[in-house]
C-alpha atoms as one frame of an Amber mdcrd trajectory, in Angstrom:
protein
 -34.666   0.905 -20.570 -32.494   1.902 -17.939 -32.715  -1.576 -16.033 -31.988
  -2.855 -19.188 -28.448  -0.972 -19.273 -28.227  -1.606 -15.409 -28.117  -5.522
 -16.128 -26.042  -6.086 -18.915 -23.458  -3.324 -16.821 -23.706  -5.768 -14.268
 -23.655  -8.782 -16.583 -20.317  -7.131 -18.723 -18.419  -6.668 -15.162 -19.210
 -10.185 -13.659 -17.879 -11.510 -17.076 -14.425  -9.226 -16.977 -13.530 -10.316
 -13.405 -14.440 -13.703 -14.300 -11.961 -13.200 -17.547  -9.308 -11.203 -15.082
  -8.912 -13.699 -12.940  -8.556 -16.851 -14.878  -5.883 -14.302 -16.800  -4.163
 -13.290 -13.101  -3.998 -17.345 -11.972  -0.813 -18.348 -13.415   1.328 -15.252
 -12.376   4.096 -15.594 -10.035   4.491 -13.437  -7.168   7.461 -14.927  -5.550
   9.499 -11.982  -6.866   7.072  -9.018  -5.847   6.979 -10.533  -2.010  10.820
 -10.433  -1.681  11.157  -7.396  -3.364   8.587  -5.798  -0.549  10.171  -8.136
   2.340  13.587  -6.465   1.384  12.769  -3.155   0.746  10.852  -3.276   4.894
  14.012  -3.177   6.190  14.962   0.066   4.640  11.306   1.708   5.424  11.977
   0.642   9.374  15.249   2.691   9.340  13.945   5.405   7.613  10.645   5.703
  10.081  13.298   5.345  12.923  15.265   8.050  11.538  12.418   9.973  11.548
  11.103   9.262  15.060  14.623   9.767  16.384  14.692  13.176  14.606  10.818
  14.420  15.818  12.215  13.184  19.283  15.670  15.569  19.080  13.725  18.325
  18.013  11.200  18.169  21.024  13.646  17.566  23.560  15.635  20.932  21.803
  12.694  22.378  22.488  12.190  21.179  26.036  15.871  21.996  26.806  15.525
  25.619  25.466  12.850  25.937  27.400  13.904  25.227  30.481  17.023  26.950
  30.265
């Protein structure tokens, strides 16, 4: 009985991919991709704002330190 469940589980999620992606072929992404292109720009300056800030804060450290 429980091979029986195990097979048509496997049989009912070979069918829904097969269903998702004929349903997923005729979607445009074109949008999506520039829309993550454009927004990298503003995650670089961000992560450099952030190194440059980790950075100060050692070299604070490293001054007061010395001193």
């Amino acid at each position: 009985m429980k091979s029986i469940k195990m097979f048509f589980a496997g049989l009912l999620a070979i069918v829904a991919m097969a269903f998702a992606s004929a349903a997923n072929a005729a979607i445009v992404t074109t949008d999506v991709t520039t829309a993550i292109t454009d927004a990298g720009a503003a995650v670089a300056v961000v992560g450099a704002a952030v190194l440059v800030l980790l950075v100060g804060v050692k070299v604070w450290k490293w001054i007061a330190r010395a001193l």
